[in-house]
PLY file of the C-alpha trace (Angstrom):
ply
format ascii 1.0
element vertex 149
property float x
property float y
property float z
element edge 148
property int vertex1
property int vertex2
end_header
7.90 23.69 -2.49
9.96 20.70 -1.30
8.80 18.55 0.82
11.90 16.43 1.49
15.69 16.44 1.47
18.89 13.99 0.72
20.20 12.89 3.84
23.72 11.82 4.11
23.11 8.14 4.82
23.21 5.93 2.16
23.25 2.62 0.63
24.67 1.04 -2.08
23.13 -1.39 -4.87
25.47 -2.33 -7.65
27.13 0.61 -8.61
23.95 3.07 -7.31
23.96 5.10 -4.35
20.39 5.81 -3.24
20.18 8.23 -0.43
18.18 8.45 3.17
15.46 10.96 2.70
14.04 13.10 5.37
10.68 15.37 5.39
10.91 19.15 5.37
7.53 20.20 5.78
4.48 18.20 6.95
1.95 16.60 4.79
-0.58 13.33 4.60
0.71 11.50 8.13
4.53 12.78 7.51
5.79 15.66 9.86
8.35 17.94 9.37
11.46 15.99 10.56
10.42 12.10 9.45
12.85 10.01 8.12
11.40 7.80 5.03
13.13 5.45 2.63
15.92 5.81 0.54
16.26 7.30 -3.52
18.77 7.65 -6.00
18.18 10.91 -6.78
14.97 13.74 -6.06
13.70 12.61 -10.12
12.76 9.32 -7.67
9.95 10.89 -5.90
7.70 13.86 -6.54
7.66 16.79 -4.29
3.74 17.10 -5.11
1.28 15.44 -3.69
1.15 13.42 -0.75
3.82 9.78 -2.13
6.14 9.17 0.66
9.07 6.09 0.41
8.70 4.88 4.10
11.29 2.56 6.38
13.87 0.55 3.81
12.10 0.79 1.34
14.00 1.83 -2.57
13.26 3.66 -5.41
15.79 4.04 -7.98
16.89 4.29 -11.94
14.54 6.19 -13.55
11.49 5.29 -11.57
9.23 7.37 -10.01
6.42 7.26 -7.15
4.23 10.70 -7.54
0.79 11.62 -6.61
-0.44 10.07 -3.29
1.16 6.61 -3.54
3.34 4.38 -0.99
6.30 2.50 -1.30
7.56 0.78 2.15
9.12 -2.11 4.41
11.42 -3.08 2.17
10.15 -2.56 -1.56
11.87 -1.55 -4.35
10.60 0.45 -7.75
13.46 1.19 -10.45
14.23 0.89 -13.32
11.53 2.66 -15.34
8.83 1.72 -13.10
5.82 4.07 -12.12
4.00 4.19 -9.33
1.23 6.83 -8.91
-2.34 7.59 -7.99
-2.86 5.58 -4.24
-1.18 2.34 -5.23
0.91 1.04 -2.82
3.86 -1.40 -3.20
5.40 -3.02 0.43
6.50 -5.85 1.92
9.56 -7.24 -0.23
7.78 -6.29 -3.53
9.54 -5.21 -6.92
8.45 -3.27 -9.63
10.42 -2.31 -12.14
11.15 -2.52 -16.53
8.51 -0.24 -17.67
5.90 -1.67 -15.43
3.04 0.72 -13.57
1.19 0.34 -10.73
-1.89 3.10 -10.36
-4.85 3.88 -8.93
-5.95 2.17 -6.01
-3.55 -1.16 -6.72
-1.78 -3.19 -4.40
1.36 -5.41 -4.79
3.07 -6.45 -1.96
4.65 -9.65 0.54
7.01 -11.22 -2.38
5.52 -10.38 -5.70
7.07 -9.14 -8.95
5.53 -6.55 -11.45
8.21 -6.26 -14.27
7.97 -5.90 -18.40
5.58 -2.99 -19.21
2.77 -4.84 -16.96
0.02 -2.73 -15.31
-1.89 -3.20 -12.19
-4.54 -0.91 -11.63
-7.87 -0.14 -10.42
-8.39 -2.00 -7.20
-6.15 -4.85 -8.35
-3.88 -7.20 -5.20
-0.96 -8.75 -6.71
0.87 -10.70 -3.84
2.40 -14.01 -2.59
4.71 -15.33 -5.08
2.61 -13.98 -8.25
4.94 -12.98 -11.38
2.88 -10.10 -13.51
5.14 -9.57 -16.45
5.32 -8.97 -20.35
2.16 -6.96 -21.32
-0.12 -8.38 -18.90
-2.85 -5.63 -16.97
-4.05 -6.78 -14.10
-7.19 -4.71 -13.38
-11.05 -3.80 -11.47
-11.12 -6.10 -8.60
-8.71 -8.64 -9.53
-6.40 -10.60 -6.77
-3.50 -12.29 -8.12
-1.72 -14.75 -5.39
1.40 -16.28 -6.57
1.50 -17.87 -10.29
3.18 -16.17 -13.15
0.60 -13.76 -15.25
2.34 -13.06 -18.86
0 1
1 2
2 3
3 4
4 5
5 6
6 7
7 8
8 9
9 10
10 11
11 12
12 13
13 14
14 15
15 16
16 17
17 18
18 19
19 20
20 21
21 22
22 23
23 24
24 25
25 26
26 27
27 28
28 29
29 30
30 31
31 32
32 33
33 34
34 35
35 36
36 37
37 38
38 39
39 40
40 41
41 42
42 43
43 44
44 45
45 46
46 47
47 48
48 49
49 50
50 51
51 52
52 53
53 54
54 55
55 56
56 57
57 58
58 59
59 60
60 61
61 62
62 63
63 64
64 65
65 66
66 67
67 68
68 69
69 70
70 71
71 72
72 73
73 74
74 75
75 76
76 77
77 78
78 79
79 80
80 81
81 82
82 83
83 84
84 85
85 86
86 87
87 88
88 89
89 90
90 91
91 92
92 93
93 94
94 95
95 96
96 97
97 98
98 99
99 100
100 101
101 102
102 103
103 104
104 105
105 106
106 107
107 108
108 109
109 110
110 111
111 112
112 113
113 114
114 115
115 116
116 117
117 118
118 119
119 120
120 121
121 122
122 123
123 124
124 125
125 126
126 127
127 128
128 129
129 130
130 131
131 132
132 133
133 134
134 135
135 136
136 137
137 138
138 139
139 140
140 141
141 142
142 143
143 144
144 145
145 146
146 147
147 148
């Protein structure tokens, strides 16, 4: 059952139209009728589970936020970026290449998860901090700015 739908606002980013979505049915803090962030297409975000793309936030390429995580302000996961479990990713965040962000993981204000990096468990990643390459940033860990290969 869907639990959102394609509005017709959009925005552009290079040659990418991502698209306003809006909830259909209520679910986690989301009522019927919300408006959330914007996708490229419905392959962006799952229509299990409880992930929601809130305010300006993006999600686009082949990326995809499922399970019960959170992308919002004005974040961006594409490329081939994952997103999953109840990571969140906000502020003016990226993820994107082939990197993931799971489980109970944070990455937000300016900082950059890119390459086929992981941040998981209970992991922060945030100021200025770079996670890229193969690095896994994991457990407990807090990452604030620096560049983590």
């Amino acid at each position: 059952m869907k639990k959102y739908e394609l509005t017709k606002e959009t925005k552009t980013i290079g040659n990418r139209t991502l698209y306003r979505i809006q909830a259909v049915r209520d679910f986690r803090n989301i009522k019927a009728g919300d408006i959330g962030g914007f996708v490229e297409s419905e392959n962006n975000l799952s229509h299990e589970g409880n992930c929601w793309v809130y305010g300006c936030a993006k999600v686009y390429g082949l990326a995809t936020v499922y399970e019960d995580s959170k992308v919002y302000n004005w974040a961006k996961v594409y490329g081939l970026a994952r997103v999953y479990g109840e990571a969140e990713v906000y502020d003016k965040a990226e993820v994107y290449g082939q990197a993931k962000v799971y489980e109970q993981a944070r990455v937000y204000e300016e900082a950059k998860v890119y390459g086929e990096a992981k941040v998981c468990g209970e992991a922060e990643v945030y100021g200025e901090a770079y996670v890229c390459n193969s690095a896994k940033i994991s457990s407990n860990a807090t990452i604030r700015d620096g560049i983590i290969y």
